[in-house]
N, C-alpha and C positions, 0 to 999 in steps of 0.2 A: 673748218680747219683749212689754213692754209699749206698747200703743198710744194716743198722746192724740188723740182723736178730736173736731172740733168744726165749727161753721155760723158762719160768718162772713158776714152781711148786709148790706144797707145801713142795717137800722137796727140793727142788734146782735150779739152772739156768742150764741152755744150749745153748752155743754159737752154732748156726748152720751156722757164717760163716765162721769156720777153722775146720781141722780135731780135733778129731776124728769124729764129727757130721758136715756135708754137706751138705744143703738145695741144690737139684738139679735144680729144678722149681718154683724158686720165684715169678716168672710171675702169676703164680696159684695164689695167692694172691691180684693182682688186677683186677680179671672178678670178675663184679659184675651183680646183679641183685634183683630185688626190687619184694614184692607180694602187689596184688591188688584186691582192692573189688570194684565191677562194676555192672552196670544196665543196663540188657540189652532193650532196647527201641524201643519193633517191630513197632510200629506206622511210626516213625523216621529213620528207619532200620540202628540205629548207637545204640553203647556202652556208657552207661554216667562213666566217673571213679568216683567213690566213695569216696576214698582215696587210698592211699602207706601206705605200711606198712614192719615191718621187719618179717621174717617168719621161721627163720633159715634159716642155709644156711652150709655145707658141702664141704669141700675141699682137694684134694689128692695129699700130698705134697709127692716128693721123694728124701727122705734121705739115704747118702750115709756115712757108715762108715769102717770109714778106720782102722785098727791095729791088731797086731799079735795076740793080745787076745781080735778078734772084739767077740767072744761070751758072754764075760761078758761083753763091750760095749752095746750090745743088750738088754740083761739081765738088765745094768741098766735103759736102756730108757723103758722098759718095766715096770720097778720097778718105775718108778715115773710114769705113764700114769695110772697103775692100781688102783696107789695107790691115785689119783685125784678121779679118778670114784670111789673107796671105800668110801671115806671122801665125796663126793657130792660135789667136791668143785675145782668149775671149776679154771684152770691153767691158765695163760694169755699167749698168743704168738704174741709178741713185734717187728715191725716196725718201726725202729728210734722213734719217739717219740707219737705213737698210739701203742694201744694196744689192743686184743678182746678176753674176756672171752670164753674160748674151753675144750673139752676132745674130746682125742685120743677113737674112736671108731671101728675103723677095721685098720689090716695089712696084707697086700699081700706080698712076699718077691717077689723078679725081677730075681736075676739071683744067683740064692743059688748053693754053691760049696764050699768043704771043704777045698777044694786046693789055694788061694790064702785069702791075708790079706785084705779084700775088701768087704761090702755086699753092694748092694740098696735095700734097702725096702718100699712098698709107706705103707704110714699113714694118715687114712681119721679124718680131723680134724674137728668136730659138733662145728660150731660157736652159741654161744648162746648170743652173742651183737653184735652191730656195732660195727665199729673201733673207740676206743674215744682218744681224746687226750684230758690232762690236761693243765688249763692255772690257775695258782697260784698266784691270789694278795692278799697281807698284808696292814692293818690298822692297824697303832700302834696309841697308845693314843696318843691325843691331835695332830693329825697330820691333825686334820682339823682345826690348828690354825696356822695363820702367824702372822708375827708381822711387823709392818708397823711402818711410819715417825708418829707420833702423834703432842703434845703440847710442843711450847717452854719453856725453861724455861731460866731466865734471869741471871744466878750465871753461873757453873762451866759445866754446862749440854746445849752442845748448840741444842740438839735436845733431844727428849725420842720415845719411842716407845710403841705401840697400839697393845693389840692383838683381832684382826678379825676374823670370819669366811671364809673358803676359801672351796670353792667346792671338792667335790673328784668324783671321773668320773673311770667309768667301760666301758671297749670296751669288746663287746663278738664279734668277728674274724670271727665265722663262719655263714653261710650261714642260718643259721636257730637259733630260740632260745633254749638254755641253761640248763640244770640243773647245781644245785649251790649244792655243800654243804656249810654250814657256819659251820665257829666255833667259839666262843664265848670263849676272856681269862676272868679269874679273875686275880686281883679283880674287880667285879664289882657288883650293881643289878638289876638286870631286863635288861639285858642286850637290844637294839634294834636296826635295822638299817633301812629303807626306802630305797625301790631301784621301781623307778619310780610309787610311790607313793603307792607302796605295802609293809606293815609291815613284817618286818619277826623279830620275837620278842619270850622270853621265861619270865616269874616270876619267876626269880630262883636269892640265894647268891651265888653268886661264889670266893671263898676265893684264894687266893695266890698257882697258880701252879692247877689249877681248871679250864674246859672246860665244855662247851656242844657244841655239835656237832649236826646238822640239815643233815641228810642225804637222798638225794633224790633220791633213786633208793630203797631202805628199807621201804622209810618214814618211817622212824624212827626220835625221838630226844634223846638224851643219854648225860645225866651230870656223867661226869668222875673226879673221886675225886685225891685228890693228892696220895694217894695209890693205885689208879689204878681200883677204884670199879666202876662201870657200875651202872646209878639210870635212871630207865624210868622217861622222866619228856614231855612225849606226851600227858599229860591233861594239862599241861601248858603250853603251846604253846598259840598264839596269834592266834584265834580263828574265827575273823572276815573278816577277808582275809585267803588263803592258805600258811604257811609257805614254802610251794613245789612249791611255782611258780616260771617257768622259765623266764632267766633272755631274754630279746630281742634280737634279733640281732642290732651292732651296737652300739652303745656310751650311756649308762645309768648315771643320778646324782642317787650318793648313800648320804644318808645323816645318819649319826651316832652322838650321846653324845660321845664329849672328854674323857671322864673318862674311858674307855677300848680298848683294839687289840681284833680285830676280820680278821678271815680269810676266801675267799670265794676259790672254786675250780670248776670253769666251767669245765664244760666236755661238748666238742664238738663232737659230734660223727654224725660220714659219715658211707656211706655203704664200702666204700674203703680208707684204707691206703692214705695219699695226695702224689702227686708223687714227691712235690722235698723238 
């Protein structure tokens, strides 16, 4: 299996699997291990587990760069790691189609000498999520209607057509259940949709080229205007159920009003990268 491995910053990418940047120990990337809260049970003389949980987790990848002018190479991978940790704003480092929020926290160099066009350096990478990967489905308007054979008619029309409702259906893929983000087009109002009999709904107009966005790792909700302005609209939210519930594992009915597109974004997130 081949892997595309790369550094996604705030100010740029980084292919690490051609020169000038080298990922040496890929493999570093799939030991995992989970933390755990436990009871110890001296009556019993056994451990009850509690739960798993994620706890951080720290990795020491060794990159190798290559070229005549590998010090400004360095320089710039330095110049985007600091510049993460300046901003507070973790980088993502990307596994074919997972990703996990990180900054670059320690560098040890390996085998430093002025004399050839070549460094390894290791770089301990502070994981502050699991590995997620994103799975994107689209509802466009009225696409929970079909049209079927209906009533005849006796002239020029030897059949007509009926429009029905027609199920729409959500597979979440991974092993466990889901955060969603939703988002909400205009036009529409009060946008809402049902996903296993749980509301996730806002009071809001939303005019032409107008969103609100449900984001479940912020909890946040944010109606974005067609000029691009940001409106808290987290008191209006549909209040009696949680709009942050995740979605099941497994095949869900979602059920939405015709009259708007709405989009949802599972994130599946593992303690490891999947291997193929």
């Amino acid at each position: 299996m081949k892997y595309t491995i790369k550094y996604e910053g705030n100010n740029g990418v980084i292919d690490f699997n051609s020169a000038p940047y080298l990922l040496k120990n890929p493999e570093a990337l799939f030991n995992f291990e989970i933390s755990v809260n436990s009871t110890l049970n001296q009556l019993e003389n056994r451990e009850i587990i509690d739960c798993f949980y994620f706890g951080g987790k720290s990795v020491d990848l060794e990159i190798q760069i290559l070229g005549k002018n590998k010090e400004q190479l360095i320089d710039q991978l330095d110049f985007y790691f600091n510049n993460d940790r300046e901003l507070l704003s973790p980088s993502k480092l990307i596994v074919n189609d997972y990703y996990v929020y990180c900054y670059v926290i320690k560098s040890e160099n390996r085998y430093f000498t002025k004399f050839r066009n070549f460094e390894v350096i290791n770089y301990t990478f502070k994981f502050t999520s699991r590995w997620i990967k994103e799975d994107i489905i689209d509802f466009r308007r009225n696409d929970d209607i079909k049209n079927e054979m209906g009533l005849r008619y006796p002239m020029n029309y030897p059949f007509s057509y009926k429009a029905v409702k027609r199920e729409l259906m959500i597979n979440n893929e991974n092993y466990a259940s889901a955060k969603a983000k939703i988002i909400f087009y205009g036009p529409c109002v009060n946008p809402k949709i049902t996903i296993n009999d749980n509301i996730y709904s806002v009071e809001a107009n939303l005019l032409e080229n107008e969103r609100i966005e449900i984001e479940p790792f912020e909890k946040t909700v944010i109606k974005y205007t067609a000029a691009g302005n940001a409106i808290d609209m987290m008191n209006y939210r549909y209040k009696k159920q949680s709009v942050f519930t995740e979605i099941p594992t497994g095949t869900s009915l979602l059920v939405k009003d015709s009259e708007f597109s709405c989009r949802l974004i599972l994130y599946y997130e593992r303690g490891i990268p999947a291997w193929s």
